[in-house]
N, C-alpha and C positions, 0 to 999 in steps of 0.2 A: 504493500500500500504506500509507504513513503517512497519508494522507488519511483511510483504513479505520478506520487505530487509533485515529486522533483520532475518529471519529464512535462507533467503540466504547466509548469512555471517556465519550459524551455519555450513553448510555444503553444497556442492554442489552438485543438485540434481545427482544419477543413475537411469537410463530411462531404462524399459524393457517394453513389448509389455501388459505382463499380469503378475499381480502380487498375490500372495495365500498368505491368513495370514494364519497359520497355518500345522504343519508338524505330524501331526497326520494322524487317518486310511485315511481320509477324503483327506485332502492334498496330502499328499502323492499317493494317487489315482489318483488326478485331473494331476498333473504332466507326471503320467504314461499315461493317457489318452491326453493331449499336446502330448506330444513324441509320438503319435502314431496317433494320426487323426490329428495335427495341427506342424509339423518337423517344418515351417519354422518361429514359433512364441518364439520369446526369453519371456523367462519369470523367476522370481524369486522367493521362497518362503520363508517367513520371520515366525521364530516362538523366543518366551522368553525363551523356554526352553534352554537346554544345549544341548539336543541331541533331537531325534526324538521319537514320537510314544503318546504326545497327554495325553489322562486319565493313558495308561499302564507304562508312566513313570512316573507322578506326584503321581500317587495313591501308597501306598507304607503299606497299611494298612494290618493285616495278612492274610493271605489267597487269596489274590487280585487275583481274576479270571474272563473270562467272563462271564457273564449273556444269551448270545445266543451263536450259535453255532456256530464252527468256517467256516464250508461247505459253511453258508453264513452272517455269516461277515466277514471270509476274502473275498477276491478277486475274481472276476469271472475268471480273469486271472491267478490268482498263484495257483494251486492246495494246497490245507491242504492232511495230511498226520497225523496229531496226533491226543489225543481225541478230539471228538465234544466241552465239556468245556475244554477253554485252561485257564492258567496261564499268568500271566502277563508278566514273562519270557520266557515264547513260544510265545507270542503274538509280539512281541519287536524282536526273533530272527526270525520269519516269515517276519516281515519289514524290520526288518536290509538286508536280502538275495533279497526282491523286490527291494531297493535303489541299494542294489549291482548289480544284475542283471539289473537293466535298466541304469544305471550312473545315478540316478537321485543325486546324493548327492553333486555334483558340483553347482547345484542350491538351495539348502539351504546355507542358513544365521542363526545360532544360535544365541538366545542372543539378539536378535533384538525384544523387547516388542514393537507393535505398539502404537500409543498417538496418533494420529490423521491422519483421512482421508478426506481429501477437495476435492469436486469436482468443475472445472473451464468447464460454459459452452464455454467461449472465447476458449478457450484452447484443450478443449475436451479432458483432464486429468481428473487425480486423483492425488495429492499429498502428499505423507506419509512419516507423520513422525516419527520415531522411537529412545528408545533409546536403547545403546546398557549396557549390560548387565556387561562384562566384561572388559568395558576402562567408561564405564559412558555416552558416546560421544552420543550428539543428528546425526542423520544424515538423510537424507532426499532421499526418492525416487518419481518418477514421473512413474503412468502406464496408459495406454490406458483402461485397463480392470480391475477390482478389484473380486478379488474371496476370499467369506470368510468361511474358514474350521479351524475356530478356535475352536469351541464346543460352548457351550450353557449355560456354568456355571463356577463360580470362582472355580479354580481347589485348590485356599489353603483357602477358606474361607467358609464352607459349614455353614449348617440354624441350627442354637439352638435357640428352643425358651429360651426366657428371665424368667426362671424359678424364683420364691422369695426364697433366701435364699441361692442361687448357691455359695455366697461368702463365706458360713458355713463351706462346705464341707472340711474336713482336707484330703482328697485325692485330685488323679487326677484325671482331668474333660477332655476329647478328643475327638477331632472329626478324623473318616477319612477322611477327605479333606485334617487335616494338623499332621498328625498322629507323634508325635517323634520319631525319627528312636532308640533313648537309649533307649524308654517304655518298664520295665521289668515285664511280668505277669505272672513269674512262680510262681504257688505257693499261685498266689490270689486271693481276690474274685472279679470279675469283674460284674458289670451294666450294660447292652447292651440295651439303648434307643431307638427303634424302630426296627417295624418288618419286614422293607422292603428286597430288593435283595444285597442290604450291611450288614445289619444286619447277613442273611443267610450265608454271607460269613466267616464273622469274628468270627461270633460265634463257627464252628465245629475247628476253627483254634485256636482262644486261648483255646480251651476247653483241646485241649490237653494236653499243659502243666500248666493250671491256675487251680486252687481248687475248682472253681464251676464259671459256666457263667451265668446268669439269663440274661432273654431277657423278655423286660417289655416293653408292649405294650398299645395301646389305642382301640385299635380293630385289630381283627385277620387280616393276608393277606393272600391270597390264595399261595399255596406252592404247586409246579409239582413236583413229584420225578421222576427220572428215572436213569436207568443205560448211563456213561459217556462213552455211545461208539452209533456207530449207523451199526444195524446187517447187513445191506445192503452193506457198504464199508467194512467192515468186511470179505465177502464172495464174495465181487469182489476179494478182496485182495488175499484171497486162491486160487482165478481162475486163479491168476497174470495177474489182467487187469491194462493197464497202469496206471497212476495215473492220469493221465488228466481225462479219460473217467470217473476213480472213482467218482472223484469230482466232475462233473457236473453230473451224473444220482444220487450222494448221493443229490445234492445241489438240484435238479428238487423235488426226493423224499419228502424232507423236506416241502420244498415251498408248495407241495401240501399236506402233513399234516398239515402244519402251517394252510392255506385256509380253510380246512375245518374244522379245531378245532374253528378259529376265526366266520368264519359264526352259527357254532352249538351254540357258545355261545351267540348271539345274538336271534338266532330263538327257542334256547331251555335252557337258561338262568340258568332255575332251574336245569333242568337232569344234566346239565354238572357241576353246581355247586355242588351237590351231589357225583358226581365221583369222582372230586377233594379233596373233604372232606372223601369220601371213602379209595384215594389212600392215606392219611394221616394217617387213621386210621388203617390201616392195618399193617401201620410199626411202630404204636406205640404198649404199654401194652395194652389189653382189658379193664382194669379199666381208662383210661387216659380219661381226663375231654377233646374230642377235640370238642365236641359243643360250647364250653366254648372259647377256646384255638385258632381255627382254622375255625373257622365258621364265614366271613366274613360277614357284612351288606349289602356289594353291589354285583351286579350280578359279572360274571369272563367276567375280561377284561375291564373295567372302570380305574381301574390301573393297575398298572404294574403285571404280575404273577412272582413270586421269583420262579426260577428253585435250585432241591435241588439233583444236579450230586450223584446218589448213597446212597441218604436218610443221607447224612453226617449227617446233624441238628435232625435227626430224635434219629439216633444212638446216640448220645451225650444224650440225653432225657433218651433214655432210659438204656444205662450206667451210671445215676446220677450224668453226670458232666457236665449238662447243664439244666435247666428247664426255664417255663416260666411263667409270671406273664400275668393278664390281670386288669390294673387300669386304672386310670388317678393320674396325682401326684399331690401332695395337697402341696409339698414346700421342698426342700434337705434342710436334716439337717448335722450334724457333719460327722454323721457316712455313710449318706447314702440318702436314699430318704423318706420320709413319703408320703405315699398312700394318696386318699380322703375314701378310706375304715377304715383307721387308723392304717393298716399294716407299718410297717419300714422294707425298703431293707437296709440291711449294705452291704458295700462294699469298694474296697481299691480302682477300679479304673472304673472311668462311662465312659461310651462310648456314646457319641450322635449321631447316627444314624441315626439322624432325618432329611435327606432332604440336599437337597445346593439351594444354589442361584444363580439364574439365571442370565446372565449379556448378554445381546443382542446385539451382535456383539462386544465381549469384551469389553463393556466398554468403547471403542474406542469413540473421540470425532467426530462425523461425522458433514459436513456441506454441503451443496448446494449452489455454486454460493455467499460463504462470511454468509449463513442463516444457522444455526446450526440446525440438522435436529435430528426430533424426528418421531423413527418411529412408533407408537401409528397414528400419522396422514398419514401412508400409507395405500395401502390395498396392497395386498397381490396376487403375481400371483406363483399360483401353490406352495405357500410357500419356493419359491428360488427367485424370485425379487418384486419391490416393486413400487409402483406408483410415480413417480416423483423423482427417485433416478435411476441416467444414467448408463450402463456399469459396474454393477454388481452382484454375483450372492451371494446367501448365500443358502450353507450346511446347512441342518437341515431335521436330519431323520424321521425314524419311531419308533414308541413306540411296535407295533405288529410284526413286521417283524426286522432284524438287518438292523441297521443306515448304514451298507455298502450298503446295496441294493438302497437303496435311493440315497448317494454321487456318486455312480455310473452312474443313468439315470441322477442325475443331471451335472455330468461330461461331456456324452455322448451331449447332450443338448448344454452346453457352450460349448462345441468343434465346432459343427456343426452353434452354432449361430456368433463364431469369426470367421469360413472360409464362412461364407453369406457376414458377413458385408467386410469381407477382396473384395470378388467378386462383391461385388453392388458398393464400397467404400464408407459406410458409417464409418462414426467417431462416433459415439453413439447410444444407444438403451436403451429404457427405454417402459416398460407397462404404457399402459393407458384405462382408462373405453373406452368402444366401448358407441355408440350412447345407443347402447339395454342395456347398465349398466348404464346407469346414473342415473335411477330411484331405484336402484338396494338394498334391504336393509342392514344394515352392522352392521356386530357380533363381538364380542368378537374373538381372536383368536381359541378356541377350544368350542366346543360345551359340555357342561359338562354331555350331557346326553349319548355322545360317548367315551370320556374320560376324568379323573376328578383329573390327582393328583394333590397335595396342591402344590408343587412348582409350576405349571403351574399355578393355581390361584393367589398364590402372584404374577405372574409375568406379568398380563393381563394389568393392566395399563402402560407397556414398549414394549409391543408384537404388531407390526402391526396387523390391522384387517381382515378381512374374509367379502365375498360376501355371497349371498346363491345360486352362480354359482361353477361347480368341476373348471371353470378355474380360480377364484377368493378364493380357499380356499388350505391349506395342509392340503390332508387326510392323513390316517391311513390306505389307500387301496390299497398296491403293487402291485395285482392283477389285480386290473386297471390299474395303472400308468407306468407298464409297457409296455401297451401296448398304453397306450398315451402318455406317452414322448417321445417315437419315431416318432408318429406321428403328432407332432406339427408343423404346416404349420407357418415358418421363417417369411411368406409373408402376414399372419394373421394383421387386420386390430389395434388387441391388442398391436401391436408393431409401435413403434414410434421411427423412425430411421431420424438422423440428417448427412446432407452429409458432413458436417465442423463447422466452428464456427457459433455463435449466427449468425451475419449477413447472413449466407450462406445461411443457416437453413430457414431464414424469405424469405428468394427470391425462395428457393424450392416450 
């Protein structure tokens, strides 16, 4: 209780109905989705940045682009209009025009880093505390609903292992997570530590003006090449079909490519892994080691596939101003890196590309009822809410399909479950095992024989758990969940809805 008064004296709370951390793809969605199934719910969102848009403003590394297309990770609502891969400055000028066009911009709060979310069942709140960015000032808001579309990883802190000898190094050592905006690489030889869909990006990008990039890996990743256009919007476009129609027969298009690429690699694992390693090899020299190079260990689709817009990375290889190593490192010395082969990389500047860190639900201090909550001891409904934690929802996409699609149905979902409870007059809702779960047995968040990458591993003792029920786990399955989160019955026995405070609650 003095705890209370002392945070009351910090600031006096601002009450909205439904509050978003986060002002990214994600957030920024959910908003647009209020304003349009839910007019008469006031709501606020809160993000640390300065301005809006999430990874595409903090990430500032060279080359920063998407990784999926933009047909569907933008919006089902806003039609795309430029390449399939965008740039992180198209990415940013596509949001900036959805906040313009819907007024959503009056409902951001810049600057506002969240520290703590307490949930009161007396009260049938959430209270958050924030500081702000640009005066220091703690301040405090109160919501009915908590929605959290903050992402899934510290945006300035990403994963370098603790390599022996890194203090050696007489260059520079960076990550893109926290990239220097002064880093000057004309001219030098640059280290590029991992081979994932960062790696692919940064690499065709400094290769331009740096004197050679090497990308040094621990084992290959499977690499898509294709042309950064899609020929179907292409030749709507010549028909002058409006651009709405474009975008959703380009979006539907994709969707069922994506489907049946991802099922083929499950049921035919090896062929499709051959094509993949075929389409590599075909845009390198005849002589080029890609058994070596590009021949993953695990089937396609366990991790992430690196999309490679127009064989950028490929071209860089074989112009000689980019190659790649395949070791493991034995310890960085002055100049560079020493191999477990006994090779030495020299170089002026390393790039670690190896991975970020997860932080689940920002990092945010959460509590229940005064109990500091960890969510390791929830399980997991639909991987958007969580057993024993009331009135809110968490964003978290897809790995196969673009993360909009997902923030999407799960937007659609909270819209529909805040105008239930607005009409029964319940004050909270939280999942709970049905009678038929209770015996039910309980995994890891991911199945690693479905998908396996190391960030996800490091992060399993922080990660709510998983049923081996679809309503108790987040797939990897759009295809499905599309067509089950619209029809997810409000009045499901999974849902535990309270009509007011603790005592109300007990006499219902």
């Amino acid at each position: 209780m003095v705890k209370q008064m002392e945070e009351t004296r910090v600031a006096s709370a601002e009450h909205c109905d439904v509050l978003i951390v986060g002002a990214g793809i994600s957030g920024v969605g959910g908003a647009y989705f209020l304003r349009q199934q839910c007019p008469d719910i006031n709501f606020v969102i809160l993000d640390a940045e300065e301005t809006f848009g999430g990874t595409w403003w903090t990430h500032r590394f060279p080359g920063i682009r998407s990784d999926s297309d933009l047909y569907t990770f933008g919006y089902s609502f806003k039609p795309w209009v430029g390449p399939p891969i965008a740039t992180a400055e198209e990415i940013l000028s596509y949001m900036d025009e959805v906040i313009e066009e819907n007024d959503l911009a009056r409902y951001i709060r810049y600057r506002h880093k969240v520290l703590k979310a307490h949930w009161s069942e007396e009260d049938s709140l959430w209270t958050i505390m924030a500081v702000r960015g640009d005066t220091g000032e703690t301040v405090r808001f109160t919501c009915c609903f908590l929605w959290m579309c903050q992402g899934y990883y510290r945006h300035y802190e990403g994963y370098t292992p603790d390599w022996q000898g890194m203090d050696d190094f007489k260059g520079v050592i960076g990550h893109p997570e926290n990239w220097p905006e002064d880093l000057n690489y004309d001219g030098k030889n640059v280290l590029v530590i991992g081979s994932g869909a960062t790696a692919a990006t940064v690499i065709p990008a400094m290769a331009a003006t740096a004197s050679h990039v090497t990308m040094l890996q621990r084992s290959p990743t499977y690499f898509r090449s294709g042309r950064n256009e899609i020929e179907i919007s292409e030749t709507l476009r010549e028909l002058g079909i409006e651009e709405t129609w474009i975008h959703e027969i380009t979006r539907q298009k994709i969707l069922f490519d994506q489907s049946a690429f991802v099922e083929r690699c499950f049921e035919e694992p090896e062929k499709v892994k051959q094509e993949l390693i075929g389409q590599v090899r075909e845009q390198l020299d005849p002589d080029y080691d890609v058994d070596k190079h590009f021949n993953p260990a695990y089937p396609p689709w366990r991790q992430r596939l690196a999309f490679v817009p127009d064989g950028d990375v490929f071209q860089g290889i074989n112009a000689g101003k980019a190659s790649v190593v395949t070791d493991h490192i034995d310890r960085f010395t002055e100049k560079g890196v020493l191999l477990q082969s006994g090779q030495e990389l020299e170089a002026d500047i390393i790039v670690t590309a190896t991975g970020f860190n997860m932080n689940i639900m920002g990092d945010i201090d959460f509590a229940i009822n005064g109990k500091p909550l960890n969510f390791h001891d929830t399980i997991t409904y639909r991987g958007m809410m969580f057993t024993g934690v009331p009135n809110m929802a968490w964003v978290f996409g897809y790995f196969r399909a673009s993360w909009t699609l997902r923030s999407e149905l799960i937007a659609d979902f909270v819209c529909r479950l805040l105008n239930h409870m607005k009409k029964t007059g319940a004050k909270s809702v939280e999942p709970a095992l049905r009678a038929q779960d209770k015996d039910m047995p309980l995994f890891d968040w991911i199945d690693e024989d479905d998908f396996n990458p190391n960030y996800l591993k490091r992060a399993i003792s922080i990660l709510p758990r998983r049923g081996d029920k679809r309503e108790w786990r987040h797939t990897q399955d759009y295809w499905r969940e599309k067509n089950e989160f619209p029809a997810i019955d409000l009045e499901d026995e999974v849902f535990v809805y309270r009509l007011g405070a603790r005592s109300t609650a007990a006499a219902d």
